[in-house]
C-alpha positions as YAML, in Angstrom:
chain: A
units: angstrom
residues:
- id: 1
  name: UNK
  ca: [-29.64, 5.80, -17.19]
- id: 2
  name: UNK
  ca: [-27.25, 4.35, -14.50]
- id: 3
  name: UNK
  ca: [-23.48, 4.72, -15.62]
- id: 4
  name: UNK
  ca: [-20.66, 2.34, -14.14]
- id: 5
  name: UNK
  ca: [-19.60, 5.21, -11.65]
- id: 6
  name: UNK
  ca: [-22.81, 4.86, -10.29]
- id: 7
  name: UNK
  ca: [-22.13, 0.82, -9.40]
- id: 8
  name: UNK
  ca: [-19.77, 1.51, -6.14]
- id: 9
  name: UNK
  ca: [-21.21, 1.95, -2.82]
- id: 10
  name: UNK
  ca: [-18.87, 4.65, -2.13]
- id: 11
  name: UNK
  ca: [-19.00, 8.18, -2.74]
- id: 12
  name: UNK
  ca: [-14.92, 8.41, -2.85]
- id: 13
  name: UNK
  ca: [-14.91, 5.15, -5.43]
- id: 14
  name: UNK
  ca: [-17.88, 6.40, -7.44]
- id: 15
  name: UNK
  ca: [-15.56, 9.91, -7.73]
- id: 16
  name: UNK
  ca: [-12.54, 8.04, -9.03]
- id: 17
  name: UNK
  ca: [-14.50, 5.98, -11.69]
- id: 18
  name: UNK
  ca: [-16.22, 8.99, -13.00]
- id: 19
  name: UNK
  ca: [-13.13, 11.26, -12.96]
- id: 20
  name: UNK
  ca: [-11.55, 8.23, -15.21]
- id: 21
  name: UNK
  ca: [-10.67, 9.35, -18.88]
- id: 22
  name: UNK
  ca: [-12.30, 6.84, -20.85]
- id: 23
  name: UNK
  ca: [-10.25, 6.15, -24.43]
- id: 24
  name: UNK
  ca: [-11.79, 4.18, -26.78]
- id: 25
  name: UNK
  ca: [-9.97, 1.11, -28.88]
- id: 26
  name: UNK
  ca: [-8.47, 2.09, -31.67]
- id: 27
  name: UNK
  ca: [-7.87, -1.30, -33.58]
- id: 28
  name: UNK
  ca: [-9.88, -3.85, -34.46]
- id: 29
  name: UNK
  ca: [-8.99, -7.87, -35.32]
- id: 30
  name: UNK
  ca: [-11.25, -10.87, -36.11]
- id: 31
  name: UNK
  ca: [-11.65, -13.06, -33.86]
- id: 32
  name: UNK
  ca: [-11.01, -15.84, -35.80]
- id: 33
  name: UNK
  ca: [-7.34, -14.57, -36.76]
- id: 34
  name: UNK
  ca: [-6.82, -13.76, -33.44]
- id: 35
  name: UNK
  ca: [-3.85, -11.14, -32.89]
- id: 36
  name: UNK
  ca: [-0.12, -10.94, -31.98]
- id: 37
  name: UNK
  ca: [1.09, -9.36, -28.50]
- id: 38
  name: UNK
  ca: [4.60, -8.85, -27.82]
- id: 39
  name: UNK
  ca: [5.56, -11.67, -29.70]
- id: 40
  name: UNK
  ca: [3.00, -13.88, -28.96]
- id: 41
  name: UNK
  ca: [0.13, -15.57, -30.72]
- id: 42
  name: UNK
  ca: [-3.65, -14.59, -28.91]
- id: 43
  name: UNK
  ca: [-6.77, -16.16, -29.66]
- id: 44
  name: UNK
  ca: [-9.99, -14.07, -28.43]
- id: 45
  name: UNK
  ca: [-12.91, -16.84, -28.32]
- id: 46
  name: UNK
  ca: [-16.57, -17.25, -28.16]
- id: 47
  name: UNK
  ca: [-16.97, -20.78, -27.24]
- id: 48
  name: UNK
  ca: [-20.85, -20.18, -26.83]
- id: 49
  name: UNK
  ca: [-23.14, -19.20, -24.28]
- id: 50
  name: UNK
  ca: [-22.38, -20.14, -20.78]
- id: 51
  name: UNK
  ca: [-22.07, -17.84, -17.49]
- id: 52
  name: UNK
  ca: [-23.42, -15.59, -19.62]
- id: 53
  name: UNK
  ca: [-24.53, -14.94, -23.21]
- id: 54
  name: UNK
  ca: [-22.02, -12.76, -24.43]
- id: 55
  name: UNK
  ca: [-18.75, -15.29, -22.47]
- id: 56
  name: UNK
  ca: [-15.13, -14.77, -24.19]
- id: 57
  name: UNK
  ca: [-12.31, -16.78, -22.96]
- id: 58
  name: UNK
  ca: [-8.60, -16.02, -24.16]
- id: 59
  name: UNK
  ca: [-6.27, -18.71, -25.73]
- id: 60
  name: UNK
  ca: [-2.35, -18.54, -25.52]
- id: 61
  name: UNK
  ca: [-1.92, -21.45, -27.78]
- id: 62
  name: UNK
  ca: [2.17, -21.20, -27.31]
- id: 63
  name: UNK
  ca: [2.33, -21.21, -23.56]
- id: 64
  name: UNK
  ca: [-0.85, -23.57, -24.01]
- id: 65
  name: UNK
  ca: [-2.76, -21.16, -21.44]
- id: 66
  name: UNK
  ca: [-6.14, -20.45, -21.06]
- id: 67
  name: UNK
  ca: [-7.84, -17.64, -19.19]
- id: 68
  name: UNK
  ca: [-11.51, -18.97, -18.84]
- id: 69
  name: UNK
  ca: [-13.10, -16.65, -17.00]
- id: 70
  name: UNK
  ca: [-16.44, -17.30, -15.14]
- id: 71
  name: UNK
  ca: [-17.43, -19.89, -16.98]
- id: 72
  name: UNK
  ca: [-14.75, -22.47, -15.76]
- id: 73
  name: UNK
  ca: [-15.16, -22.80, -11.91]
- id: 74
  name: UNK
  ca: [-12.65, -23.77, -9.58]
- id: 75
  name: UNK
  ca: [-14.76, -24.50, -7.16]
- id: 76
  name: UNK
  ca: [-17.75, -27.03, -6.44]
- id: 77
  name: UNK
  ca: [-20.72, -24.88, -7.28]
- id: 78
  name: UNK
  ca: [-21.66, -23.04, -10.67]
- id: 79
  name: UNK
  ca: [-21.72, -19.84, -8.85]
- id: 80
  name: UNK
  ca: [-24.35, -16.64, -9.86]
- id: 81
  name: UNK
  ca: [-26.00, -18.49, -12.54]
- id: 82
  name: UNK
  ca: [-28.61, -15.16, -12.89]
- id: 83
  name: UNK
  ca: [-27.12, -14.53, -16.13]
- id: 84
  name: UNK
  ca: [-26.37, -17.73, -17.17]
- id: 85
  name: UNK
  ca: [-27.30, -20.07, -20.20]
- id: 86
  name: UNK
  ca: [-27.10, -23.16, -18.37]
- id: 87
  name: UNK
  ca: [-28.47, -25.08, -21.95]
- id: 88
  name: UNK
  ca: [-25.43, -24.21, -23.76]
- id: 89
  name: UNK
  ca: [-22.91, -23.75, -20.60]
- id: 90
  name: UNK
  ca: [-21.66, -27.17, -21.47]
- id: 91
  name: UNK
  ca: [-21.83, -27.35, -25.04]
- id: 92
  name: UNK
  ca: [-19.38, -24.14, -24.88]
- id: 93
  name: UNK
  ca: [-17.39, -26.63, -22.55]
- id: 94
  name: UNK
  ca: [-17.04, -29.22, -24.74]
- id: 95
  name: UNK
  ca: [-15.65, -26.63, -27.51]
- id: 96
  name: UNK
  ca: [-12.71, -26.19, -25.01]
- id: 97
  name: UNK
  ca: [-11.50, -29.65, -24.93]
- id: 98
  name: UNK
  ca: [-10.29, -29.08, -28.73]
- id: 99
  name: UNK
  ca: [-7.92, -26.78, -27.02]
- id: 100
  name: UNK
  ca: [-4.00, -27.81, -25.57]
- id: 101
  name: UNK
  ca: [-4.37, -26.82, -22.29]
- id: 102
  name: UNK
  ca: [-1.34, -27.01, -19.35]
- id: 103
  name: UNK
  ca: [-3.01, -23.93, -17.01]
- id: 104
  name: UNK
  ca: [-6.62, -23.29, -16.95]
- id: 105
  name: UNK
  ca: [-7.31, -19.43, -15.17]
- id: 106
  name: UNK
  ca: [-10.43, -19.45, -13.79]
- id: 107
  name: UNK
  ca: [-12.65, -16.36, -12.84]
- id: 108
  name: UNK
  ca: [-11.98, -17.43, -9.33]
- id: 109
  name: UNK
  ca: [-10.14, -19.90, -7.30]
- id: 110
  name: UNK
  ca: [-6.53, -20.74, -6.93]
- id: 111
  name: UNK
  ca: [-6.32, -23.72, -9.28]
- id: 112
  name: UNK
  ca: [-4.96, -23.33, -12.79]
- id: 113
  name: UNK
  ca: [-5.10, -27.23, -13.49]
- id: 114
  name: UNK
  ca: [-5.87, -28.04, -16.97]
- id: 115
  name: UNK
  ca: [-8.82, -30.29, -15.83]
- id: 116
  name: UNK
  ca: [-10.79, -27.38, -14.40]
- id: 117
  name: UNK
  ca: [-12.67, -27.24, -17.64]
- id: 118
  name: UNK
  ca: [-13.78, -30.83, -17.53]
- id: 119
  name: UNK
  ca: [-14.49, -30.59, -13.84]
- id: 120
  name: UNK
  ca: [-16.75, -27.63, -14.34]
- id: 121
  name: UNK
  ca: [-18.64, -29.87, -17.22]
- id: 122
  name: UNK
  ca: [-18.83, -32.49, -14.38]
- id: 123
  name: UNK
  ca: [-20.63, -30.27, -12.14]
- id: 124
  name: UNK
  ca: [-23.53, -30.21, -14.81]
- id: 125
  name: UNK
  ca: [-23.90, -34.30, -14.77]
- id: 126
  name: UNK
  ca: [-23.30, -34.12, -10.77]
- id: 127
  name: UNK
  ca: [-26.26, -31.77, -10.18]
- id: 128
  name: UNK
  ca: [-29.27, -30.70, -12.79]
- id: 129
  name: UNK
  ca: [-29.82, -26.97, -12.67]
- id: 130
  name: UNK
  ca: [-32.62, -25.48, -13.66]
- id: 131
  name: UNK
  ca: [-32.87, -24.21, -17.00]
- id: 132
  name: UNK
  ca: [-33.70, -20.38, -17.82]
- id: 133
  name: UNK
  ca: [-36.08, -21.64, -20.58]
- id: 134
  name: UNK
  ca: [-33.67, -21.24, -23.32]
...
């Protein structure tokens, strides 16, 4: 069985991950309720399917933020799309436009415009991708 310590190509880096106390959660919420830090109102989503099967993005519905991780590109290119349900991709898109949405925090890039999410849905009509068969 490979462990995570085992995903560096360094010996030193490999030794620090495995030396790494791993602590378990100790709290649970529902997604759906979302939950309160320092003061401020999080939403933990699963819009669906997209750069990869199991995709969560985080809501700040206060500061109207959005931390969209992979599956909202900054960029002109879907990226790694190995993993990637590229049937539902922009179905879980569309569920983001219910959302309020001043900064957008992509998995990478250095825009946090709050049209990333639509442009990302626009590289889907721009360029057909094969699908994985789903």
């Amino acid at each position: 069985m490979r462990t995570i310590a085992a995903w560096p190509n360094d010996t030193t880096s490999q030794a620090a991950i495995a030396a790494t106390p791993w602590i378990p959660g100790n709290k649970e919420f529902l997604t759906a309720s979302g939950l309160t830090l320092a003061k401020n109102t999080v939403q933990v989503i699963f819009p669906g399917a997209a750069h990869s099967d199991d995709n969560m993005v985080v809501y700040f519905p206060e500061q109207k933020i959005l931390f969209g991780g992979c599956m909202v590109r900054a960029s002109n290119t879907l990226g790694n799309i190995k993993d990637a349900n590229l049937v539902t991709w922009p179905v879980a898109l569309q569920h983001l436009l219910q959302y309020k949405l001043e900064y957008v925090v992509p998995g990478h890039g250095e825009s946090f415009k709050p049209e990333l999410v639509r442009d990302t849905l626009a590289l889907f009509a721009r360029e057909p991708v094969k699908t994985r068969g789903y």
